[in-house]
C-alpha positions as CSV (number, residue, x, y, z in Angstrom):
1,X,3.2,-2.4,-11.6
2,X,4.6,-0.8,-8.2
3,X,8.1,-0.7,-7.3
4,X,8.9,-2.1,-4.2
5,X,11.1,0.3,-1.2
6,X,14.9,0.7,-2.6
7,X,16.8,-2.6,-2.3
8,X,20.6,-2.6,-2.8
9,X,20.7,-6.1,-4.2
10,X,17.4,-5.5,-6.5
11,X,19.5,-2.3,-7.7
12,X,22.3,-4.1,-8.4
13,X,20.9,-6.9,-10.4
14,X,20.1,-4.1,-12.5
15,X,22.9,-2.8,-13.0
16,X,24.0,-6.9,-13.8
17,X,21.4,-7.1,-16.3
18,X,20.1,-10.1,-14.8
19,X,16.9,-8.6,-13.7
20,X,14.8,-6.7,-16.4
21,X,14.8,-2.9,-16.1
22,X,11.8,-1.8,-17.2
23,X,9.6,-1.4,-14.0
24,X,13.1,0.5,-12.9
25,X,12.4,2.8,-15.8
26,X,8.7,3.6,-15.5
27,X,9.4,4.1,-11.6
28,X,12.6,6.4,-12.1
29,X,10.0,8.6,-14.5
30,X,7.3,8.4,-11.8
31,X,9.5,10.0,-9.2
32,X,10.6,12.2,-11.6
33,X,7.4,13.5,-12.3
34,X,6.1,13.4,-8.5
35,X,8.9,15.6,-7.7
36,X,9.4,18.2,-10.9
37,X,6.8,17.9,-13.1
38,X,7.4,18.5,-16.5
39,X,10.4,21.0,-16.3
40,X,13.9,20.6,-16.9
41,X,16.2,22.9,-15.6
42,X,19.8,23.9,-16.9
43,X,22.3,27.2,-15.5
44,X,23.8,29.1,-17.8
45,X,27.7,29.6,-17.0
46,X,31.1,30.7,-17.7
47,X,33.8,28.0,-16.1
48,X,36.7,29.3,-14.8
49,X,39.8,27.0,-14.5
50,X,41.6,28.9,-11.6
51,X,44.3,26.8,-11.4
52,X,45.4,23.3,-13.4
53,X,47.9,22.5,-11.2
54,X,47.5,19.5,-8.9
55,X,49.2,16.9,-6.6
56,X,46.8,14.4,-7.7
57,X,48.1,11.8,-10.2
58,X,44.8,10.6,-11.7
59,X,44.8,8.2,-14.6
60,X,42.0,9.7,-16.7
61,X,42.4,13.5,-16.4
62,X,43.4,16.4,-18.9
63,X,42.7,19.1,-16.4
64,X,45.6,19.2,-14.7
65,X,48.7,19.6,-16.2
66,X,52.3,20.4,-15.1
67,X,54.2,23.6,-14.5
68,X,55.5,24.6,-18.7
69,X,53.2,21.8,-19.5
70,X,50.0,24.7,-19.6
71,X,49.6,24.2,-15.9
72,X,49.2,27.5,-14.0
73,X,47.1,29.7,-12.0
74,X,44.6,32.2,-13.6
75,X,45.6,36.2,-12.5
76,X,42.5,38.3,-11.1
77,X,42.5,40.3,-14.3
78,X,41.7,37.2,-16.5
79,X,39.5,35.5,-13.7
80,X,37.4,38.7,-14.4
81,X,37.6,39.0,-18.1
82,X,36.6,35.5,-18.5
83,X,33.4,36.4,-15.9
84,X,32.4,39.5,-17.7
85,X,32.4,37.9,-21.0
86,X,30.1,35.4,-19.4
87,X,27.7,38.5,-17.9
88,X,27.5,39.5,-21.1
89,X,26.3,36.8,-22.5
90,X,23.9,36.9,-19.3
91,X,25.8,33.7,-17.6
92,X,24.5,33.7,-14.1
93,X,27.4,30.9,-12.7
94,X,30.9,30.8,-12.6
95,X,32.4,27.7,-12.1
96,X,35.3,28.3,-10.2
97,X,37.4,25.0,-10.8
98,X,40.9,23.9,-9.3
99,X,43.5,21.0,-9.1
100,X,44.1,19.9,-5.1
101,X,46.7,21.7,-2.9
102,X,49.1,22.1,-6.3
103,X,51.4,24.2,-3.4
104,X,52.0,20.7,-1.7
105,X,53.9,19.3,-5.0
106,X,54.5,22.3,-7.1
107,X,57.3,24.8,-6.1
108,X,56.2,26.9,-9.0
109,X,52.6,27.0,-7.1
110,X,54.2,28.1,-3.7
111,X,56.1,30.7,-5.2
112,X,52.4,32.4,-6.9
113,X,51.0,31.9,-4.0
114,X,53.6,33.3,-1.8
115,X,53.5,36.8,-4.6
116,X,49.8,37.1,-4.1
117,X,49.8,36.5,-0.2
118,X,48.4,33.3,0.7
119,X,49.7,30.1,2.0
120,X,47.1,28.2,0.4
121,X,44.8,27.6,-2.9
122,X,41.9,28.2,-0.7
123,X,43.0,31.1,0.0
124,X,43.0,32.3,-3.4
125,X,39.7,30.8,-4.3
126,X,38.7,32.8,-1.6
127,X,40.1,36.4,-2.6
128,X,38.7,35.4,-6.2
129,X,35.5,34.6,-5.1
130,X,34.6,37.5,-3.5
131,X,36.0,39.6,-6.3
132,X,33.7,37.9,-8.6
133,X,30.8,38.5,-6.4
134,X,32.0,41.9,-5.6
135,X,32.3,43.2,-8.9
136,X,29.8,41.0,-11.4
137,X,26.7,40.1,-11.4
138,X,27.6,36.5,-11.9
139,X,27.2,34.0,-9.0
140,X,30.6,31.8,-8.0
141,X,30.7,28.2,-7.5
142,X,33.4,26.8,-6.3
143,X,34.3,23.0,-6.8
144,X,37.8,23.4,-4.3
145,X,38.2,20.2,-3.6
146,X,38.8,18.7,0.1
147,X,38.3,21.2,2.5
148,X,37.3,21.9,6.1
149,X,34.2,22.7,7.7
150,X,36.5,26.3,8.4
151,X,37.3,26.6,4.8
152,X,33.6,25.7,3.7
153,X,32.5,28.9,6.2
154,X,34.7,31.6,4.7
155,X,33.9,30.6,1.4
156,X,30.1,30.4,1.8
157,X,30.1,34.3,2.1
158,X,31.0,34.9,-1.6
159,X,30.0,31.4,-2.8
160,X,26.2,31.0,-3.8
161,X,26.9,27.1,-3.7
162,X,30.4,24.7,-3.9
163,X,30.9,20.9,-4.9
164,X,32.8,17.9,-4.8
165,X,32.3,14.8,-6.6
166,X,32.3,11.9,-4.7
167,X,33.2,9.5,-7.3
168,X,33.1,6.5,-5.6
169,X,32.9,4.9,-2.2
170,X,35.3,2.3,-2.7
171,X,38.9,3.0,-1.5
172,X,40.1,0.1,-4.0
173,X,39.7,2.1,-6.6
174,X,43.2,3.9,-4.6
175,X,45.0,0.7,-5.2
176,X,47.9,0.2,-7.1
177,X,47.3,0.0,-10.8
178,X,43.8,1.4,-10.2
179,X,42.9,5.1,-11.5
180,X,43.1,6.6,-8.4
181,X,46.4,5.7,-7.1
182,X,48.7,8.0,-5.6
183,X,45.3,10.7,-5.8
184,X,45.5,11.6,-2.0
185,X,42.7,13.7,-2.4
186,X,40.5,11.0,-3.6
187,X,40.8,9.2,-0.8
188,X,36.7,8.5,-0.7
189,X,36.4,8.4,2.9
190,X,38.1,12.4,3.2
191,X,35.5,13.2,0.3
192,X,32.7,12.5,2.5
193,X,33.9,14.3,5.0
194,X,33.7,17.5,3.1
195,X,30.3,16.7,1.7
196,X,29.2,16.3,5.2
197,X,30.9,19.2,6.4
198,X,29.0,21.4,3.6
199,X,26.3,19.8,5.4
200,X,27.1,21.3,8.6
201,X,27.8,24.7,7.1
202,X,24.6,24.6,5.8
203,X,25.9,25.2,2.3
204,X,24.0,24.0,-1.1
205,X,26.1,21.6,-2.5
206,X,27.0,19.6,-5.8
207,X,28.2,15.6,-5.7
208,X,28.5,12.9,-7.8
209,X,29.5,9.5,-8.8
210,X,31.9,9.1,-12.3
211,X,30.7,6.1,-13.9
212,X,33.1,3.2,-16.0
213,X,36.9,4.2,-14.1
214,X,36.9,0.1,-12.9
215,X,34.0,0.5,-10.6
216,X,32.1,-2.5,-9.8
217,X,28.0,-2.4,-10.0
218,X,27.9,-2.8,-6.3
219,X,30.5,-0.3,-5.8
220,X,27.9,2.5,-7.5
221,X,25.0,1.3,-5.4
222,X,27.0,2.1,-2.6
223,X,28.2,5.6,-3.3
224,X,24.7,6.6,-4.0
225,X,23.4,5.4,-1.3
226,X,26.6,6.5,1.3
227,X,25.5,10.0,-0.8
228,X,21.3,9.9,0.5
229,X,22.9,9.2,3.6
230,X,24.7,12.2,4.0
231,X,22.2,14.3,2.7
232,X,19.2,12.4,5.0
233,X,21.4,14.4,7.5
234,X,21.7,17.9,6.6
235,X,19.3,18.0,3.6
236,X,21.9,19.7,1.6
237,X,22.6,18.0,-1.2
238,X,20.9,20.3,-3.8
239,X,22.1,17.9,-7.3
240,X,23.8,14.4,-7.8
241,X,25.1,14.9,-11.1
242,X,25.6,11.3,-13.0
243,X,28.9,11.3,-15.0
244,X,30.2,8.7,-17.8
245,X,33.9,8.2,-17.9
246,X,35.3,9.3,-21.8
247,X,38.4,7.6,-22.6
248,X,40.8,10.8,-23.5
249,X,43.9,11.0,-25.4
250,X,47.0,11.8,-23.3
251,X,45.6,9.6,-20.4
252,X,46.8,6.2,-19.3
253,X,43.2,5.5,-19.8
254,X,43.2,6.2,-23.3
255,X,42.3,2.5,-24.4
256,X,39.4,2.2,-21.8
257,X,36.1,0.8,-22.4
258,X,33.6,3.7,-22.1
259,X,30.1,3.0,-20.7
260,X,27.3,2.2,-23.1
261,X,24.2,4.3,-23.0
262,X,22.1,1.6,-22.2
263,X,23.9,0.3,-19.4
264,X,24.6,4.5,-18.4
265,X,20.6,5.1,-18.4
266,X,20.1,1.9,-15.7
267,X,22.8,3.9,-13.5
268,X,21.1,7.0,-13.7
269,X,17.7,5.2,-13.4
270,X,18.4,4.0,-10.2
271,X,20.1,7.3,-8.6
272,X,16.7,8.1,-8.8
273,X,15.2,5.4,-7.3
274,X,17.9,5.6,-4.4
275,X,17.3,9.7,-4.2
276,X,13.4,9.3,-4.6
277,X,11.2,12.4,-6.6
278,X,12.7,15.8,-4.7
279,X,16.3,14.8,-5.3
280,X,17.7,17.3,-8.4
281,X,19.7,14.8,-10.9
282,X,21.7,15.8,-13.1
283,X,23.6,14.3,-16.8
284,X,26.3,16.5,-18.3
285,X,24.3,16.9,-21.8
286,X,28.0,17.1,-23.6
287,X,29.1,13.9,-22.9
288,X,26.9,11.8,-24.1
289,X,25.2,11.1,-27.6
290,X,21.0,12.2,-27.8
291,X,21.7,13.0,-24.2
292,X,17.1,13.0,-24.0
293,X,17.3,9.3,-23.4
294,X,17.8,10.0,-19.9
295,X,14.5,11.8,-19.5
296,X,13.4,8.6,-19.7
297,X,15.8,7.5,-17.1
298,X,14.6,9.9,-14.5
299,X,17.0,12.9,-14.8
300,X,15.5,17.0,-14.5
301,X,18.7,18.9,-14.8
302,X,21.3,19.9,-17.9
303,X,23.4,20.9,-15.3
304,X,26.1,24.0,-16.8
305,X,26.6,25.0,-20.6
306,X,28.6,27.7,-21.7
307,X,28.2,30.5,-24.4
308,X,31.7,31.4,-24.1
309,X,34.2,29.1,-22.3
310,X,34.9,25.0,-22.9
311,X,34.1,22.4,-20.3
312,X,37.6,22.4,-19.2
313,X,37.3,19.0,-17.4
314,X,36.5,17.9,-20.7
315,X,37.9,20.2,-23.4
316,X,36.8,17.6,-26.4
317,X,33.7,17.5,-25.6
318,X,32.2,20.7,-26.7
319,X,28.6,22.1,-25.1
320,X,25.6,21.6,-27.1
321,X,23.9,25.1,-28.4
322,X,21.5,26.0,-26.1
323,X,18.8,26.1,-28.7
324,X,19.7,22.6,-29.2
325,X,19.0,21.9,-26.0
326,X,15.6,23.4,-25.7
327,X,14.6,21.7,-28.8
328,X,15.5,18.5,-27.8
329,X,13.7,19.0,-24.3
330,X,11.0,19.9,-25.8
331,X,10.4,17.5,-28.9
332,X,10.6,14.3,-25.1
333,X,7.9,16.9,-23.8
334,X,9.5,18.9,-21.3
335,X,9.9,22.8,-20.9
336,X,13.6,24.1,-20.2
337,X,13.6,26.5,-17.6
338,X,17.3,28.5,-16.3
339,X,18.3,28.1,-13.2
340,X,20.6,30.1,-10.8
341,X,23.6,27.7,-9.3
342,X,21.1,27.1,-6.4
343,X,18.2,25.5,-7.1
344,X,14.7,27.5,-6.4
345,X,14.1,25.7,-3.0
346,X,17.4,26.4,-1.5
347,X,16.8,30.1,-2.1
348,X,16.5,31.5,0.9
349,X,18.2,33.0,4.2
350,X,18.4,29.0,5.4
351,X,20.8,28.4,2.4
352,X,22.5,31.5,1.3
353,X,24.7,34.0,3.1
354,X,23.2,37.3,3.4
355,X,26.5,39.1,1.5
356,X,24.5,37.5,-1.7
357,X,21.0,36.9,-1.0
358,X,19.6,40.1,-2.1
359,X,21.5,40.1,-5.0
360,X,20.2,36.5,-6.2
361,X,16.8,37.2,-5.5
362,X,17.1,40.0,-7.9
363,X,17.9,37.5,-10.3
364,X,15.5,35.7,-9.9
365,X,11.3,35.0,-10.9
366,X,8.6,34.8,-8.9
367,X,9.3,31.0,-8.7
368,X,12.7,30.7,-8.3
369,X,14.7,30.3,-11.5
370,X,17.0,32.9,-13.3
């Protein structure tokens, strides 16, 4: 049975339950298969939490953290013993990850800031960056949050790709009593403008939607589609990763419902009907249980695990073993395959900045991956 062209509403009812998923499913597997064959792909990586300070408030979140609370900035010596750990372990990503403009709430981050020379975060991301590129063999991606189409250029040099989540489109999830309330920097229409801007800069880029934070269905239809939208643009987009919300101790949103797996896989079944069979999607195989379901639902990436550092953004959650991993894949009837931090169609001169090029096509096969 054929599926007919991507239909908000039909998507939706989905998502409701009122409609019966499983032409969504065989569809969402179809694309999947048009577009990637039989190969999941996964990047090995070391994260690297460069700062946990933030101005954001959100109500779900452990990684940031307050000055003598464990919040701080990481010093170049333990950015690169954290990176070198992860080359020896033959990591070939660092995920350099940040809290928003901490110097805009934080005296504490001003003051570091002002010691090391910079007026901003980004400016340290930067100078970090380019160390790591400098003097590993580890490629940096940078999630730094909102940013300019300026900032996005300086950083591309020593960046092989960056990210930001979208979350969601809706701006009532800013609303008071909602989880992203007093979040500035989630501000959903600022988001895009970054992703776009990426766009622009012609950078490879990460984005997302965070599923289960008081979202309506309707309201994830539309941040996946406002996402194709952006990328129909620039063609930039090079993953949508698909996120569950876990409830975590220490948050106001301690007590909150998580999403189901069943209801999870219809989400992630119709990213890929919205994003069609080229589209690289992506579910976080340490938060969820027998994370293989969502083969079925369409997916082709592991996205980052770790050898040597936690998922900081979610500490409790620990990576599978890689092994693990590859069994699983294989036992659905798929063949893992690493990947750099760019996917093996955006690399090339189009995509990445001379200053790294050479050194990722060393890393590379003949076809691409790590």
């Amino acid at each position: 049975m054929s599926h007919p062209q991507f239909d908000p509403d039909l998507a939706t009812a989905y998502l409701d339950g009122s409609t019966d998923a499983e032409v969504l499913f065989i569809e969402a597997r179809r694309l999947r298969d048009e577009g990637h064959g039989r190969t999941v792909t996964f990047s090995k990586k070391v994260f690297v939490p460069l700062t946990t300070l933030c101005r954001d408030r959100c109500t779900y979140c452990t990684f940031a953290k307050p000055p003598g609370g464990g919040g701080e900035y990481l010093e170049p010596d333990e950015v690169l013993a954290i990176v070198t750990a992860g080359e020896r372990h033959s990591c070939t990503e660092a995920l350099v990850t940040l809290g928003d403009r901490p110097e805009d709430r934080w005296d504490q981050a001003r003051r570091f800031l002002e010691e090391k020379g910079h007026e901003s975060t980004l400016g340290y991301v930067q100078e970090m960056t380019e160390l790591i590129a400098s003097e590993t063999a580890v490629f940096p991606h940078a999630n730094p949050g909102l940013v300019s189409e300026r900032d996005i250029r300086k950083l591309r040099p020593s960046n092989a790709s960056m990210g930001l989540m979208l979350e969601n489109i809706s701006p009532r999830l800013m609303d008071p009593g909602m989880p992203h309330f007093d979040c500035p920097d989630k501000d959903p229409v600022l988001r895009m403008r970054t992703i776009e801007a990426a766009g622009r800069a012609a950078v490879p880029f990460t984005s997302g939607i965070l599923v289960g934070i008081g979202e309506t269905n309707r309201e994830i239809v539309d941040s996946l589609v406002a996402l194709h939208e952006a990328n129909s643009r620039s063609s930039h987009v090079q993953e949508i990763i698909i996120q569950n919300f876990r409830a975590k101790d220490d948050t106001r949103m301690r007590a909150s419902a998580e999403p189901i797996p069943a209801y999870f896989a219809r989400v992630v079944a119709v990213a890929r009907w919205v994003f069609g069979p080229e589209m690289n999607i992506q579910v976080p195989p340490n938060l969820t249980e027998r994370s293989e379901t969502y083969l079925d639902a369409g997916i082709n990436d592991w996205g980052g695990g770790s050898p040597v550092t936690l998922d900081w953004v979610n500490p409790e959650q620990p990576w599978p073993h890689l092994a693990e991993v590859e069994a699983r894949t294989k036992a659905a009837g798929f063949m893992l395959r690493p990947r750099l931090p760019v996917y093996p169609e955006f690399l090339s001169r189009d995509w990445i900045d001379e200053a790294l090029l050479a050194s990722m096509l060393e890393g590379a096969d003949d076809e691409g991956y790590a």
